[in-house]
C-alpha positions as CSV (number, residue, x, y, z in Angstrom):
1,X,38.4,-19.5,-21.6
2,X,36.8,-21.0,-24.5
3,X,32.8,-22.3,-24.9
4,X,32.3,-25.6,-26.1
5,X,30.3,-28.0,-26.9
6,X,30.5,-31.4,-25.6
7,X,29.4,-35.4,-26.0
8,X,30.4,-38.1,-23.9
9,X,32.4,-35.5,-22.3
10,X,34.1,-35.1,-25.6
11,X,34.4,-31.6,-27.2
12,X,32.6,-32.1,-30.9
13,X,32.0,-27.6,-31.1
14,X,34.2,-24.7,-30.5
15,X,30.3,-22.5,-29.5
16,X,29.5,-20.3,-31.9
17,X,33.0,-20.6,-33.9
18,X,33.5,-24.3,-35.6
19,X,32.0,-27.5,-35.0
20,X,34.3,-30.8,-35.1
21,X,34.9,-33.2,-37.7
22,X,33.4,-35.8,-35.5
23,X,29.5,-34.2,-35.9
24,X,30.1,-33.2,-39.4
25,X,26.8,-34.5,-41.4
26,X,27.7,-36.2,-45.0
27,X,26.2,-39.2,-47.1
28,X,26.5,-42.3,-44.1
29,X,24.6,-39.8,-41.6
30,X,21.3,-41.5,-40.3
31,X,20.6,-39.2,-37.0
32,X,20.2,-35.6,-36.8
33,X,19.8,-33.3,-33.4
34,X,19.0,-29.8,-34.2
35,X,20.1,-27.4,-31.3
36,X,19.6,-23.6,-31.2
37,X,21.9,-21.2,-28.5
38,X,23.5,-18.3,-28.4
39,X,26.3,-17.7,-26.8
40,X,28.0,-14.6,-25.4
41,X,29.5,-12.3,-27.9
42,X,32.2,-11.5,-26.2
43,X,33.7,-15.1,-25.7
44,X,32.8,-16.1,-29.3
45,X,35.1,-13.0,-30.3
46,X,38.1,-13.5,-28.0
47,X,37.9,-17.2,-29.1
48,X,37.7,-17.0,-33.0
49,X,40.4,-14.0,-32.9
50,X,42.7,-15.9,-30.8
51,X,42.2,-18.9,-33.2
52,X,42.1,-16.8,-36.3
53,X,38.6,-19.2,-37.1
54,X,36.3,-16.0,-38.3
55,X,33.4,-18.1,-39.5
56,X,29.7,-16.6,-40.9
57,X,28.4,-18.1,-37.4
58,X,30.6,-16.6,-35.4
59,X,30.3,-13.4,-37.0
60,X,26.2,-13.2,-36.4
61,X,27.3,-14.1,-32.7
62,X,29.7,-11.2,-32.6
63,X,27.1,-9.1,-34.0
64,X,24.0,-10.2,-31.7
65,X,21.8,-10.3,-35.1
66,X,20.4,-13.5,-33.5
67,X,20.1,-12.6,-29.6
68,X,17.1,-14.8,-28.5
69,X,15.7,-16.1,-31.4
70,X,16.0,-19.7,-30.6
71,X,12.5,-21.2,-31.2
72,X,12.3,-18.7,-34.4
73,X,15.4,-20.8,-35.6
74,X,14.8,-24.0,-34.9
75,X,11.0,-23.8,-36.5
76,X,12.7,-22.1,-39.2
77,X,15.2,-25.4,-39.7
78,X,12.2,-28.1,-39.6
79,X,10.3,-26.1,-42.3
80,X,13.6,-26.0,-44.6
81,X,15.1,-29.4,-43.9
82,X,12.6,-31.3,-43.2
83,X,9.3,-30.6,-44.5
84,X,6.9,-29.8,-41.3
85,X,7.4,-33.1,-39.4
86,X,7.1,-32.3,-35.8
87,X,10.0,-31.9,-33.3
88,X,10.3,-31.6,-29.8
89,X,11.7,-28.6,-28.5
90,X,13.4,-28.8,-25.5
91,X,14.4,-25.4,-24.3
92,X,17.9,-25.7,-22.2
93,X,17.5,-22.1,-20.8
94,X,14.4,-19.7,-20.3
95,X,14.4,-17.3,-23.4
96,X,15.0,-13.5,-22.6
97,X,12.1,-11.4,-22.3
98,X,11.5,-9.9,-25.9
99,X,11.2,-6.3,-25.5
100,X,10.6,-3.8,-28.3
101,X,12.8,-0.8,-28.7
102,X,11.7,3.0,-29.8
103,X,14.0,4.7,-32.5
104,X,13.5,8.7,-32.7
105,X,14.4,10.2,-36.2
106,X,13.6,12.7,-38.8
107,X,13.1,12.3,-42.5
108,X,15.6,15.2,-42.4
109,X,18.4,13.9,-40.9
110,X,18.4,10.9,-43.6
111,X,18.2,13.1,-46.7
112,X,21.7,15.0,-45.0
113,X,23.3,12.1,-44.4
114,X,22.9,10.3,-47.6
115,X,22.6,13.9,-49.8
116,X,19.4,13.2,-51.5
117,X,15.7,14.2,-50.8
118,X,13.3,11.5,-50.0
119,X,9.3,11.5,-50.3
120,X,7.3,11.0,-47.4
121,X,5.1,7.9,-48.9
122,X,8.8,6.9,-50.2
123,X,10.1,6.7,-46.5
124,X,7.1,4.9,-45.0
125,X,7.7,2.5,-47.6
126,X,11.0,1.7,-46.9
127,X,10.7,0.9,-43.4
128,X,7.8,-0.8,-43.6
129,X,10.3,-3.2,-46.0
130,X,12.9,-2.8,-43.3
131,X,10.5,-4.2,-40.9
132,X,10.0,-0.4,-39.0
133,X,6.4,0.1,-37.1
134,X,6.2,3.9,-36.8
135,X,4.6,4.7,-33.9
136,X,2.9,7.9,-33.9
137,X,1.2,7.1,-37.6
138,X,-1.6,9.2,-36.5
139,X,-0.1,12.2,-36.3
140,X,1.1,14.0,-39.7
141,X,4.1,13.2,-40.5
142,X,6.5,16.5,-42.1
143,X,10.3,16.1,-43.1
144,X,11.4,17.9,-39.7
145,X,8.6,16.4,-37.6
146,X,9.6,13.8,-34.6
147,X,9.0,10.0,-35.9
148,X,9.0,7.4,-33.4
149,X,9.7,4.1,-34.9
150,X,9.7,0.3,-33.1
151,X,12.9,-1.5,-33.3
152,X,12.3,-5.5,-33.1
153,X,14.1,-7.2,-31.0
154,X,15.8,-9.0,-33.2
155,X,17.4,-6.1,-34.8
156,X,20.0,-5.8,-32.5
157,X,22.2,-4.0,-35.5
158,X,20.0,-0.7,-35.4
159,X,20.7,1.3,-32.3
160,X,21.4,4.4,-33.8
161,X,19.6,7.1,-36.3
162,X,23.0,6.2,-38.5
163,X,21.8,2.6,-38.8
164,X,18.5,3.4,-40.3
165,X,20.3,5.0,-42.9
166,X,22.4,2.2,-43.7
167,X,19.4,0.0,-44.1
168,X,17.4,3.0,-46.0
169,X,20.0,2.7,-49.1
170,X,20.5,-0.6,-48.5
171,X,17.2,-0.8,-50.0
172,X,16.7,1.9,-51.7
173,X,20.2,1.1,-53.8
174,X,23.0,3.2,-53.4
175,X,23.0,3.8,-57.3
176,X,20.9,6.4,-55.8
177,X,23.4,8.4,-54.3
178,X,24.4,11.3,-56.2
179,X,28.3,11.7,-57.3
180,X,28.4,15.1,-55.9
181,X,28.4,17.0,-52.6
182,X,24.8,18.6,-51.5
183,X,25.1,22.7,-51.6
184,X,26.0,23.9,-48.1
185,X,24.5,27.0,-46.3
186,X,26.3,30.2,-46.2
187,X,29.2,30.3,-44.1
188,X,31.2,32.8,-42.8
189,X,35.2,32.3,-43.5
190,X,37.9,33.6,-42.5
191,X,40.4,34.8,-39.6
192,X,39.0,35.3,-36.3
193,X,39.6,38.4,-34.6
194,X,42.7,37.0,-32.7
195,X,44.2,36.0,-35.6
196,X,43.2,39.1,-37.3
197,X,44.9,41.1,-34.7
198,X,48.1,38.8,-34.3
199,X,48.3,39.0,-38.2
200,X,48.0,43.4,-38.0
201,X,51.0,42.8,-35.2
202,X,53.3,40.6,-37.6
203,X,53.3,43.2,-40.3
204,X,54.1,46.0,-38.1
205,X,57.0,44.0,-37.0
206,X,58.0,43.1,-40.4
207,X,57.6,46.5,-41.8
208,X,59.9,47.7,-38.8
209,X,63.1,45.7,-39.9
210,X,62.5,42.5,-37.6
211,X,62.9,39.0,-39.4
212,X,59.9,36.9,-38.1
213,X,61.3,33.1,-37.3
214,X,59.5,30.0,-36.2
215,X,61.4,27.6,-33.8
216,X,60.7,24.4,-32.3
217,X,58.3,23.9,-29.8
218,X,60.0,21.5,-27.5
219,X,63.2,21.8,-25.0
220,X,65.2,20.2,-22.8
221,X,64.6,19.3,-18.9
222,X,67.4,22.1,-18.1
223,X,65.8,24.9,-20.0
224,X,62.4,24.3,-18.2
225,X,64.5,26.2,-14.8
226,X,65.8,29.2,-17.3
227,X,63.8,32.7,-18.1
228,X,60.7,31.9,-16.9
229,X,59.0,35.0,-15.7
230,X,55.7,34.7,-17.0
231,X,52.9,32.4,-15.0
232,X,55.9,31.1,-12.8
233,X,53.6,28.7,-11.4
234,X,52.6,26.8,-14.1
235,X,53.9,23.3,-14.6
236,X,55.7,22.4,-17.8
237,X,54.4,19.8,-19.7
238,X,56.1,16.7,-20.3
239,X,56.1,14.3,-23.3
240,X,55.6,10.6,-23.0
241,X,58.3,8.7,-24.6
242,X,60.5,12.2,-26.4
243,X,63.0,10.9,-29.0
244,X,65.5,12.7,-27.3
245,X,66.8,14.4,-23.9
246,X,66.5,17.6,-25.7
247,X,63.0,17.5,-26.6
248,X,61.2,16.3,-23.3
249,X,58.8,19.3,-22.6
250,X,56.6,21.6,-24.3
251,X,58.0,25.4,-24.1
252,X,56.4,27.8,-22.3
253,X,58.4,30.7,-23.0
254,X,59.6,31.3,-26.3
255,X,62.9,33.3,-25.6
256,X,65.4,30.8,-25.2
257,X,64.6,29.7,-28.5
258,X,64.9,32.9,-30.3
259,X,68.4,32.8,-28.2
260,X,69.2,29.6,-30.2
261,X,68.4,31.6,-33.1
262,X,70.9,34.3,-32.8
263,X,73.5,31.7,-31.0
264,X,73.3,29.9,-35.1
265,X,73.2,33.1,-37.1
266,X,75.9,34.1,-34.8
267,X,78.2,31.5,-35.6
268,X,77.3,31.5,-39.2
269,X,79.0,35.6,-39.1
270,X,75.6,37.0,-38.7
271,X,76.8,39.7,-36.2
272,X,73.4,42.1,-36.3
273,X,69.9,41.3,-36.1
274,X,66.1,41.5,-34.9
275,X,64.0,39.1,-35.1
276,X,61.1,37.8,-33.4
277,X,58.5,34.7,-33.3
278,X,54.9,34.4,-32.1
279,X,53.6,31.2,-31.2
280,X,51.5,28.9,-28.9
281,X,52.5,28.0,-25.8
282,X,51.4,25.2,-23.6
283,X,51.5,24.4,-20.3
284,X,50.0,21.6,-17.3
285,X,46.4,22.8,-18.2
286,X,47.9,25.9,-19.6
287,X,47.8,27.5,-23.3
288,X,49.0,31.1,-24.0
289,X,50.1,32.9,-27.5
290,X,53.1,34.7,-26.4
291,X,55.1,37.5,-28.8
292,X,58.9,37.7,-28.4
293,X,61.4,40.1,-29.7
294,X,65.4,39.5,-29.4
295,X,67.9,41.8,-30.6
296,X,71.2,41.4,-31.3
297,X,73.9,44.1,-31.0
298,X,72.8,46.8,-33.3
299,X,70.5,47.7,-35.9
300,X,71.4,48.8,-39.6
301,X,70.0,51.4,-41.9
302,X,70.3,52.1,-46.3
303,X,72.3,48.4,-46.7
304,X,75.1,49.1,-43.9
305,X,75.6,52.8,-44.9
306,X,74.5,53.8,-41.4
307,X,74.2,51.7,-37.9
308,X,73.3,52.5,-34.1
309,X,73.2,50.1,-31.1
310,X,70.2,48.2,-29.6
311,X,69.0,49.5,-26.6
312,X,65.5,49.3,-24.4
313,X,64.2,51.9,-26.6
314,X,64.1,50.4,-29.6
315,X,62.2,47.6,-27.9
316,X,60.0,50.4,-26.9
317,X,58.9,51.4,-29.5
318,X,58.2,48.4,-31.3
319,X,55.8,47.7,-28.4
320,X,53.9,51.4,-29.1
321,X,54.2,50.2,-32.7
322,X,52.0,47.1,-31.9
323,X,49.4,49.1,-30.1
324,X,48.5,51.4,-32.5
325,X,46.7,48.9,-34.3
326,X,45.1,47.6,-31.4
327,X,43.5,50.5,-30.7
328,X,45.5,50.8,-27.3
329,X,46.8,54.3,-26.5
330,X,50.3,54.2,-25.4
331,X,49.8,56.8,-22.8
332,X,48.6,53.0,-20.9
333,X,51.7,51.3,-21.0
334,X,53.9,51.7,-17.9
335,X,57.5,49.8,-17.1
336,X,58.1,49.0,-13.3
337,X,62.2,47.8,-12.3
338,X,62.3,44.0,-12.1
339,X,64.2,42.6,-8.7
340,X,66.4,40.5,-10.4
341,X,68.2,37.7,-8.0
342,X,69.8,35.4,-11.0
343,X,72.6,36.2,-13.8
344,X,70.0,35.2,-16.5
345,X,68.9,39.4,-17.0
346,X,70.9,42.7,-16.2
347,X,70.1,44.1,-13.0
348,X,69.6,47.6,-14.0
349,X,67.8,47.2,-17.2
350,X,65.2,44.8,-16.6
351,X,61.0,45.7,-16.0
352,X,57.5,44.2,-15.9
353,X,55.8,45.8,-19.1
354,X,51.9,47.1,-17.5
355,X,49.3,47.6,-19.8
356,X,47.3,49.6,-17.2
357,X,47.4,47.3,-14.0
358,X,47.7,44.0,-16.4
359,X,51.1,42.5,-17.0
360,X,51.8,41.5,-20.0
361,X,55.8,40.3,-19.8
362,X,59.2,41.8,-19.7
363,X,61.7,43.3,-21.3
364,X,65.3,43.5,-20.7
365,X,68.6,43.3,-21.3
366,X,70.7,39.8,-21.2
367,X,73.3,39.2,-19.0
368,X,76.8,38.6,-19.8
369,X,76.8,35.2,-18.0
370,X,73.9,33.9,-19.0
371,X,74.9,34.5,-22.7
372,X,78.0,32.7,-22.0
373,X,75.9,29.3,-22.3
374,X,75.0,30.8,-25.8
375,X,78.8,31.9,-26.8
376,X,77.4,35.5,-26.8
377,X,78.7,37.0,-23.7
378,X,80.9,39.5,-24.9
379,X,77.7,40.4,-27.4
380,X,75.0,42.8,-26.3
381,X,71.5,41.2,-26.8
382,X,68.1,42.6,-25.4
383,X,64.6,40.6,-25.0
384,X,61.5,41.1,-24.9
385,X,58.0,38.9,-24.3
386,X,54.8,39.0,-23.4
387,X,51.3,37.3,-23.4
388,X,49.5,38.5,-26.4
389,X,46.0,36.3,-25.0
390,X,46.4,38.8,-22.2
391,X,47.1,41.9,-24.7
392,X,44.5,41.2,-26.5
393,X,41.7,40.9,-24.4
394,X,42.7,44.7,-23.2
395,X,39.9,46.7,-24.1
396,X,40.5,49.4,-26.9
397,X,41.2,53.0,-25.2
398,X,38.3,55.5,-26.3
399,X,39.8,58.3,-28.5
400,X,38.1,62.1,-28.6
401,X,38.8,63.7,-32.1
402,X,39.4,67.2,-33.1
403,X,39.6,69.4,-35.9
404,X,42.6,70.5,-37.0
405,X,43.9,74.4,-35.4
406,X,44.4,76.9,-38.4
407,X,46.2,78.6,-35.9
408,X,49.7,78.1,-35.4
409,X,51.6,76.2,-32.7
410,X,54.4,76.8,-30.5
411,X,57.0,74.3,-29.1
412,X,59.4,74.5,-26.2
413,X,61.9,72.9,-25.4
414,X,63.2,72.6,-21.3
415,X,66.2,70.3,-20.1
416,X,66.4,69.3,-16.6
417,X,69.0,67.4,-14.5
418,X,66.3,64.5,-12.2
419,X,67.2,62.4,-9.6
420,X,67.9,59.1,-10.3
421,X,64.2,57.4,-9.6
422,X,62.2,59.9,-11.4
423,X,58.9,58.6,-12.9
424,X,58.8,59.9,-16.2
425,X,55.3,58.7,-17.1
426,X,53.9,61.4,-14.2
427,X,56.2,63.9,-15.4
428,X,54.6,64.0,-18.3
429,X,51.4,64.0,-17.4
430,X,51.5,66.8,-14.8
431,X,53.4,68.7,-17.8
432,X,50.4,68.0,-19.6
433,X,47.8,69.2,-17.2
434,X,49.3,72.9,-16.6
435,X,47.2,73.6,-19.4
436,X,45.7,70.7,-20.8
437,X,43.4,72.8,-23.3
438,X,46.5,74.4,-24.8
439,X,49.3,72.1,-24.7
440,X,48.7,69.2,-27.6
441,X,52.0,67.4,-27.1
442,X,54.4,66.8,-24.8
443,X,57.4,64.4,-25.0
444,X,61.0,63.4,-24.0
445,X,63.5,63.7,-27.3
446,X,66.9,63.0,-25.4
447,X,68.1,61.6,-22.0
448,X,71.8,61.9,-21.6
449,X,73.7,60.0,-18.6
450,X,77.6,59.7,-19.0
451,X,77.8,57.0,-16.3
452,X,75.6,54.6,-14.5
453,X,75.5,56.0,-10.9
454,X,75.1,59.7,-12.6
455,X,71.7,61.8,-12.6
456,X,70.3,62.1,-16.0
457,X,69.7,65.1,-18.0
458,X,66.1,64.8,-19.9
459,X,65.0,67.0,-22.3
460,X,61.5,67.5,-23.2
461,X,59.2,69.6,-26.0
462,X,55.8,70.8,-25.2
463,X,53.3,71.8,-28.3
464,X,51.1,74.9,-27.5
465,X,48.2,75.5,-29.7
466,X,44.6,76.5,-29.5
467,X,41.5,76.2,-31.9
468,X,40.4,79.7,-31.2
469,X,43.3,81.9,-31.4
470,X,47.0,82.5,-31.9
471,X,48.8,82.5,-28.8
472,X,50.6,85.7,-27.9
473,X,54.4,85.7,-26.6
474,X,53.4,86.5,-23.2
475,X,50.9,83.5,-22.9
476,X,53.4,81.2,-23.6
477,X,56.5,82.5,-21.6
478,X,53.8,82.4,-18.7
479,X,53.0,78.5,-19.4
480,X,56.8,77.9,-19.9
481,X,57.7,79.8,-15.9
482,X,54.6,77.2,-14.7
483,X,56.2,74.4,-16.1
484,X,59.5,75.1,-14.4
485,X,58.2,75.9,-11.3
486,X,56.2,72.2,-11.6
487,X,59.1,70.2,-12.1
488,X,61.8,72.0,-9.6
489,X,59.2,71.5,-6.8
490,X,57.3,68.4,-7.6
491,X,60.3,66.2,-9.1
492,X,63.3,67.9,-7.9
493,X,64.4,69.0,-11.6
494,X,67.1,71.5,-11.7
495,X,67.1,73.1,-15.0
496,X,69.9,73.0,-17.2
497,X,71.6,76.7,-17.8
């Protein structure tokens, strides 16, 4: 409700907004009451907004600058008006108590804020205009030294140290204030070191054939239940009031956008490609950076001249491509098979990408069904994502260097027929360690497997070479009989005639 003012039990005042017509004074008026109140500021501003009536009064109401200051006023009014003849003051409600309040402030914080240096006697001047007792005046006063100053109670505009400065150049003039911007410290600029490091990953992409695309971040209620195998437990996050059905959650994978990708190149006789986008990701209290990587059918070399299909390998080795930079050796990285129970990925060709025991994503191929949604399924299309927040809090591997052999080195090669679960990751290693001081290299350069269900034939190169000698025939055909003997007994290898 509204405050009024009434006489006769007739309303002559909106309180603290407009007074009537009826107690307007002109040139007939004999009798004058002088009143002073305040009123609540809160009232006087609902009132005078409703109304529209923003009058000087209420404004000083609104703004407390006259909070219990009612004998001040009326004292004030019999000087002006009416020359010192004495009124009777009859106080309708007991004053509040008056109480004093204590400011802290520097002289340096004012000279920042309004970009200009001030003089200590300059400063003490201008709030002794302002009305400002500083309290600890006994104690000598520096530019960065504590100053305690009383605030009067009828100041009930300075409550901050921002307030003082308004009333500083108030007085002061603010022709005072320089047209230019004070001379900052010396900052550091730049990238951080994620951003660093995510920038070092996008060129090695880039320099590796893969078109870097940026999507939209929001999808449908539908594509919150597809390919989402990283932090399953994570809610999505929903937007208040989306624009359309199709844009009612924040992603939190990025692959079925990069699906979208190809689905429009696709129709638009794009038939080849590799791209991938890196980009936030956010979820119910959740934020990630994830990297992902689609390809689409096969990959083409010198303008068309020369072509190959897509496989995991490829996405392979633009994952070892990204760790080089990183410092990470790739002798970390591991693949363990997915159980796959949906038609979104390919059974067979489907694994959790390790980074020593930290999983980072997956990587796989798409399955036929699940491409169907995209008019793809007859296309061949693999994937690939993971957290690069995770990635890149993996601490760089230590690496022990060595001078180059003048001696020189020896490869050879072995090709084995494996069972079907071998674990090439220990094979090599245990290759490896049959004479770890001589053997510098060691890796797979073809596996060959006409169908599915049959056992693969791998076929591997080992590097001899010392730093102290060249190796004689005999030393190396010895190392070659201890490799076989390794692999026939440990993994079952039957060596290839």
């Amino acid at each position: 409700g509204d405050i009024v003012i009434t006489s006769n039990n007739k309303i002559v005042c909106l309180a603290g907004v407009y007074g009537a017509k009826a107690v307007e004074i002109d040139a007939h008026t004999k009798s004058v009451v002088l009143e002073a109140a305040w009123f609540d500021a809160k009232h006087v501003k609902d009132t005078a907004t409703r109304l529209n009536l923003l009058s000087d009064a209420a404004s000083h109401f609104i703004k407390q600058t006259v909070y219990g200051q009612g004998q001040e006023v009326i004292k004030a009014a019999d000087d002006i008006f009416f020359n010192a003849r004495k009124l009777a003051v009859l106080p309708y409600h007991k004053e509040p108590l008056k109480l004093d309040r204590v400011l802290e402030t520097t002289i340096k914080y004012h000279e920042k804020r309004l970009g200009m240096t001030l003089k200590i006697t300059e400063f003490k001047g201008l709030l002794k205009r302002i009305g400002l007792v500083i309290l600890n005046q006994e104690a000598s006063i520096t530019k960065t030294s504590l100053i305690k100053l009383t605030i009067p109670f009828s100041r009930k505009d300075l409550v901050l140290e921002a307030d003082i400065t308004e009333e500083l150049i108030r007085h002061l003039g603010f022709d005072k204030i320089q047209g230019k911007l004070p001379i900052s410290g010396n900052f550091a600029y730049g990238l951080t070191s994620f951003q660093r490091q995510a920038k070092a990953i996008r060129e090695v992409l880039d320099a590796s054939g893969l078109y870097e695309v940026i999507t939209y971040s929001l999808i449908s209620k539908k594509e919150t239940t597809s390919l989402n195998y990283l932090d399953q437990d994570i809610a999505f996050k929903y937007i208040i009031n989306p624009l359309t059905d199709a844009h009612e959650y924040l992603r939190k994978d990025l692959m079925l956008s990069l699906l979208r990708t190809i689905e429009y190149n696709y129709n638009h006789q794009n038939r080849a490609m590799g791209i991938f986008e890196i980009s936030d990701t956010y979820g119910e209290a959740y934020f990630d950076t994830r990297l992902s990587i689609a390809l689409l059918n096969e990959v083409v070399y010198h303008e068309g001249l020369r072509s190959e299909p897509y496989s995991f390998y490829h996405l392979k080795g633009y994952l070892e491509a990204i760790l080089s930079p990183l410092g990470i050796a790739t002798s970390r990285l591991s693949f363990v098979p997915m159980i796959v129970k949906n038609s979104e990925l390919h059974p067979y060709l489907s694994y959790r990408i390790f980074v020593d025991k930290i999983d980072l994503g997956y990587v796989a191929k798409m399955h036929p069904l699940f491409l169907k949604d995209y008019h793809l399924d007859n296309e061949s299309v693999f994937g690939l994502e993971i957290s690069l927040k995770r990635l890149l809090e993996v601490k760089p591997s230590k690496f022990t260097y060595q001078p180059l052999s003048i001696y020189p080195a020896v490869s050879s090669d072995f090709s084995f027929i494996f069972p079907l679960d071998v674990d090439y990751k220990k094979l090599l290693a245990a290759v490896k360690n049959v004479a770890s001081d001589l053997i510098s290299e060691v890796h797979i350069f073809d596996i060959y497997q006409r169908n599915s269900g049959d056992l693969p034939s791998v076929s591997f190169s080992v590097t001899y070479e010392s730093l102290v000698k060249t190796l004689k025939n005999e030393e190396v055909l010895k190392m070659n009989q201890e490799i076989i003997d390794l692999v026939s007994t440990k993994f079952q290898g039957k060596i290839r005639s």
